[in-house]
C-alpha positions in Angstrom: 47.2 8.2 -0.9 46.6 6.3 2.4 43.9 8.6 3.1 42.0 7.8 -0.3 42.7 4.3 0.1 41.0 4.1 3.4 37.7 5.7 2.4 37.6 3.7 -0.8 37.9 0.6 1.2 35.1 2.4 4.3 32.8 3.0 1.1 32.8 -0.4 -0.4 32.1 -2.0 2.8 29.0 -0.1 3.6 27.6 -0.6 0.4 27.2 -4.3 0.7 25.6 -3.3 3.9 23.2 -0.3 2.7 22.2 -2.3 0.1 20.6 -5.5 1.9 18.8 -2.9 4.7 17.3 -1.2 1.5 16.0 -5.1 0.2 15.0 -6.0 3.7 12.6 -2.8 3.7 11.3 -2.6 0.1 9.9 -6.0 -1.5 10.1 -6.5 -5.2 7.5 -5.9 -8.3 5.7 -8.9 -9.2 4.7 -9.8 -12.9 1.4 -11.4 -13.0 -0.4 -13.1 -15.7 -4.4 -12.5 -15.4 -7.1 -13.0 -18.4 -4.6 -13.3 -21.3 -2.9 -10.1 -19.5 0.6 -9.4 -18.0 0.5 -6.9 -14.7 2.7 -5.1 -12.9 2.1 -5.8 -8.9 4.4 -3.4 -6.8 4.7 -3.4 -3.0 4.0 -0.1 -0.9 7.6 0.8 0.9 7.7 -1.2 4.2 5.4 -3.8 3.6 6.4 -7.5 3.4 4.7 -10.3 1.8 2.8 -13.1 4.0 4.6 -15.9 2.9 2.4 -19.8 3.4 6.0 -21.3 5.1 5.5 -18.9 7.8 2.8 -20.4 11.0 1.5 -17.6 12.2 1.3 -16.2 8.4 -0.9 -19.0 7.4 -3.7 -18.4 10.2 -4.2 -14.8 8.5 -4.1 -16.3 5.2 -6.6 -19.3 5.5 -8.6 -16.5 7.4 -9.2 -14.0 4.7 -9.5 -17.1 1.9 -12.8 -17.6 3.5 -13.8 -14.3 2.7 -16.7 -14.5 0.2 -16.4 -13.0 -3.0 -14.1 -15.5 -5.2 -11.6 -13.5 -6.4 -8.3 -14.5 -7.4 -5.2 -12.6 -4.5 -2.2 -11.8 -6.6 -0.6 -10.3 -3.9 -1.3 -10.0 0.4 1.5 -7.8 2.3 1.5 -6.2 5.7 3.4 -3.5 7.3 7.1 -5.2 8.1 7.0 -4.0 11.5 3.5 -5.2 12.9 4.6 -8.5 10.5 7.4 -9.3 12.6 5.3 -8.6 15.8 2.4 -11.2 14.9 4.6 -13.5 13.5 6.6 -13.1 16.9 3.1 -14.0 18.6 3.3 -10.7 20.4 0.0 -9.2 19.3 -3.3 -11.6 18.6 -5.7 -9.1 17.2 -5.1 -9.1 13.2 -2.7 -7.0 11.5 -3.4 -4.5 8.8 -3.5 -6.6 5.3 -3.5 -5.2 2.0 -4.9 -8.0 -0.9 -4.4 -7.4 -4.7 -7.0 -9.1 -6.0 -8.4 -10.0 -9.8 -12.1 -9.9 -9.7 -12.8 -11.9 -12.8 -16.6 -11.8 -11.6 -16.8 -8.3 -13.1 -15.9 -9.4 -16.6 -13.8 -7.1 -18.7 -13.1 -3.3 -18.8 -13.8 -2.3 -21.9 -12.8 1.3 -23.7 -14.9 3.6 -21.1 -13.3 2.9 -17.4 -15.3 5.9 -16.0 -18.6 3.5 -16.5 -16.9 0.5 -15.9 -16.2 1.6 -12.4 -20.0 3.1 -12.1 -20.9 -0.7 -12.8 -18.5 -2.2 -10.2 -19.1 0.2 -7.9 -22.7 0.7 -8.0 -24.9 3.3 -5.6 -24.7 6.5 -4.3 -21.5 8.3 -3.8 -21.5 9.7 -0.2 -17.8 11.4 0.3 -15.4 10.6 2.6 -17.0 12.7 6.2 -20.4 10.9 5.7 -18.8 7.2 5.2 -16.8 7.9 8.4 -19.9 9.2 9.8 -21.8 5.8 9.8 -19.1 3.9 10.2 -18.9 5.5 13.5 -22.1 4.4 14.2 -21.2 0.9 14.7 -20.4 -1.8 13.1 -23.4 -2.6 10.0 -25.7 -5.6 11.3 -25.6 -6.7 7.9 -22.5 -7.8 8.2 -21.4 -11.4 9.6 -18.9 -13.8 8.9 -17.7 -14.6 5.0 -20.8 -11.6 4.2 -19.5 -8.0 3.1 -21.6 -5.5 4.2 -21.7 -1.9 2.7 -20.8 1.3 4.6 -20.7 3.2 1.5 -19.1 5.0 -1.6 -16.3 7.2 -0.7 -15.6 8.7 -4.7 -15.4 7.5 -7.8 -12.9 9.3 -10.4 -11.4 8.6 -13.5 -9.2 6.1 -11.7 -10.8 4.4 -9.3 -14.0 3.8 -6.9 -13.3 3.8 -3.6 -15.5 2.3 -0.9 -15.5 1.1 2.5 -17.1 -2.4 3.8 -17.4 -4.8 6.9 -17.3 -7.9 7.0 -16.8 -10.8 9.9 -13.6 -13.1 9.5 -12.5 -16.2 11.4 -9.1 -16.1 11.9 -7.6 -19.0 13.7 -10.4 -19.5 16.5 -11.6 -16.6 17.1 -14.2 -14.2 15.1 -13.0 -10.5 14.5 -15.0 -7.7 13.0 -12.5 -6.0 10.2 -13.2 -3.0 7.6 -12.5 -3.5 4.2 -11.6 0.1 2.0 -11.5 -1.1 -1.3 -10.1 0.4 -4.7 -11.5 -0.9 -7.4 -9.6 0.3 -11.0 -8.4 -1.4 -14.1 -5.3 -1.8 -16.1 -5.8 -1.8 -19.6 -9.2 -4.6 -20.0 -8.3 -5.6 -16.5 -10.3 -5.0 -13.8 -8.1 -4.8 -10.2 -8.9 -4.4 -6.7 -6.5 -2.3 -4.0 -8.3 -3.8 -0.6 -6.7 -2.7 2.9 -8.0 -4.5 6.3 -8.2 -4.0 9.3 -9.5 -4.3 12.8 -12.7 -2.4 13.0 -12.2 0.2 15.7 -14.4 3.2 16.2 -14.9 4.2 12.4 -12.3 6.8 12.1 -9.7 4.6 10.8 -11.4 4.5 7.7 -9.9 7.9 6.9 -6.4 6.8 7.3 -7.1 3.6 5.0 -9.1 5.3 2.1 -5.9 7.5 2.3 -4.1 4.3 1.7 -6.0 2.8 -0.8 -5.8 5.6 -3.2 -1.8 5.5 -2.4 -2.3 1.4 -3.4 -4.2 2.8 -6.8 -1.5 5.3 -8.0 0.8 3.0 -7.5 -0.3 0.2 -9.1 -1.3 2.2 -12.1 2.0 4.4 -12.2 3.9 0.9 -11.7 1.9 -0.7 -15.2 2.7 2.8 -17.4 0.1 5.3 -16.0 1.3 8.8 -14.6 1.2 9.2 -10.9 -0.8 11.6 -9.3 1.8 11.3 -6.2 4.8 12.7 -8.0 4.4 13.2 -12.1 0.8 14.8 -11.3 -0.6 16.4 -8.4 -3.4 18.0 -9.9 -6.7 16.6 -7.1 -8.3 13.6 -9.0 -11.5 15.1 -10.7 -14.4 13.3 -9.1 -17.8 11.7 -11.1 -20.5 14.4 -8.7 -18.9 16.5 -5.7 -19.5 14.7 -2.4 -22.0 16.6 0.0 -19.8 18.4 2.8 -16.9 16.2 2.4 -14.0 17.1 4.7 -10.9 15.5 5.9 -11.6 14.5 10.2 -8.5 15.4 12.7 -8.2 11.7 13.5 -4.4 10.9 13.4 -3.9 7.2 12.7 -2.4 5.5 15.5 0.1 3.3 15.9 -0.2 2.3 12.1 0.9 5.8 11.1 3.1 5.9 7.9 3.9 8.7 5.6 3.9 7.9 2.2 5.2 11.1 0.7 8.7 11.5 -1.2 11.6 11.0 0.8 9.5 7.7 2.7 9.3 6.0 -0.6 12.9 7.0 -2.1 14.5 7.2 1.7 17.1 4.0 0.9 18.1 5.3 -2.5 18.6 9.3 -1.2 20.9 8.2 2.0 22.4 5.3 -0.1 23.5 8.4 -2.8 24.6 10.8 0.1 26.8 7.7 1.1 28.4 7.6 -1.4 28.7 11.0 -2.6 30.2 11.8 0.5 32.5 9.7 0.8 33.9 10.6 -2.8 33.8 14.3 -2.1 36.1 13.4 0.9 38.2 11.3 -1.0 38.8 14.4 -3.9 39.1 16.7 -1.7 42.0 15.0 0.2 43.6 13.8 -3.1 43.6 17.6 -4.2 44.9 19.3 -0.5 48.0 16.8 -1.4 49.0 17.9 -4.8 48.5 21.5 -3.2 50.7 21.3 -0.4 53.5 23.3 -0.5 56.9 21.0 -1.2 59.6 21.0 1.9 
């Protein structure tokens, strides 16, 4: 019984321990009330909020509210990890962001969200290879500071229109050209936007963030009662008109490459339940080896 005792005690001593690591990696749903409306805003797994106590948080923050287009942010995280860094001062270009926003300018859903998103997301809808195309052609001259420009439609489904923009934003003293990939969907009459930015680079990084902001979508929508097409439903989202030669580039995103598949989102929660499965098979198993034991 000294043995079972020990592993009890081992077990309820890392929990307290797993449990905070788990908390420290995966920030909480928020409840938001917008147009008469209650919504669900998760967090992706490993981003952190940017909090308005924090310095270096606040120059991001008062740089992206001058962005143009009015909209209410219900939520702006960014990876932990680069987080910690440009809160440390250690890097000064800006950070990937990722803004939940409530575009009130675009009025209400409706019954139809299929034309709703036709009407938010107006224009041509180019696929994926031909937005990467021009934005590899340099950054659009239309854009300049606080004034989106558009690179283009990447798709519109059922779900959501996703497109990619620049746009110029002062951020503390210095002017930097960012890309916007946007996901514009609804829940219920309530129009949302999914918008990831970051540092323009050559163009190619718009593949790894439309990849993202379709992530952002499913999640969001999964998170206020919708089925998700990452787990529940894997079935390709069926798109408005196919896009001409669309295919997927061989760029690998670097050094912002996250997975976002099963065992990344539910990682905490699998080793937290091997913990502690283990440590009770041990504990049985020793318990039933001493009842076996032959008597002296």
């Amino acid at each position: 019984m000294r043995y079972l005792f020990a592993i009890t005690v081992a077990a309820l001593c890392l929990l307290p321990a797993a449990a905070p690591a788990q908390d420290r990696q995966q920030a909480t749903t928020l409840k938001v009330e917008v147009g008469g409306e209650t919504v669900a805003v998760p967090a992706p797994f490993g981003y952190c909020d940017l909090e308005t106590a924090n310095r270096r948080d606040r120059v991001l923050i008062e740089g992206l509210d001058r962005l143009p287009q009015q909209d209410r942010v219900l939520r702006r995280l960014s990876p932990c990890d680069e987080l910690q860094s440009w809160r440390a001062d250690k890097v000064q270009e800006p950070i990937e962001v990722v803004q939940v926003l409530w575009p009130a300018r675009l009025g209400t859903v409706g019954d139809d969200r299929r034309a709703f998103l036709r009407r938010a997301a107006p224009g041509e809808m180019m696929g994926q290879a031909r937005v990467i195309e021009l934005a590899r052609q340099g950054f659009p001259s239309g854009a300049e500071e606080t004034t989106f420009a558009n690179i283009g439609v990447i798709e519109r489904t059922e779900r959501a229109a996703v497109q990619a923009q620049a746009v110029v934003a002062r951020i503390g003293d210095r002017s930097f050209r960012l890309v916007a990939v946007s996901g514009t969907t609804a829940v219920g009459p309530t129009p949302l936007i999914t918008q990831v930015l970051s540092p323009y680079g050559d163009g190619s990084e718009v593949e790894w963030m439309a990849r993202d902001a379709r992530e952002h979508v499913d999640r969001l929508l999964s998170t206020n009662g919708e089925a998700s097409r990452r787990f529940g439903d894997r079935r390709a989202p069926r798109p408005e008109e196919a896009p001409p030669g669309d295919v997927r580039t061989r760029k690998v995103r670097l050094p912002r490459e996250r997975s976002t598949g099963f065992f990344d989102i539910y990682g905490g929660e699998i080793a937290l339940g091997l913990l502690v499965g283990g440590a009770a098979l041990i504990a049985i198993g020793l318990l039933v080896a001493r009842r076996l034991k032959p008597a002296p």
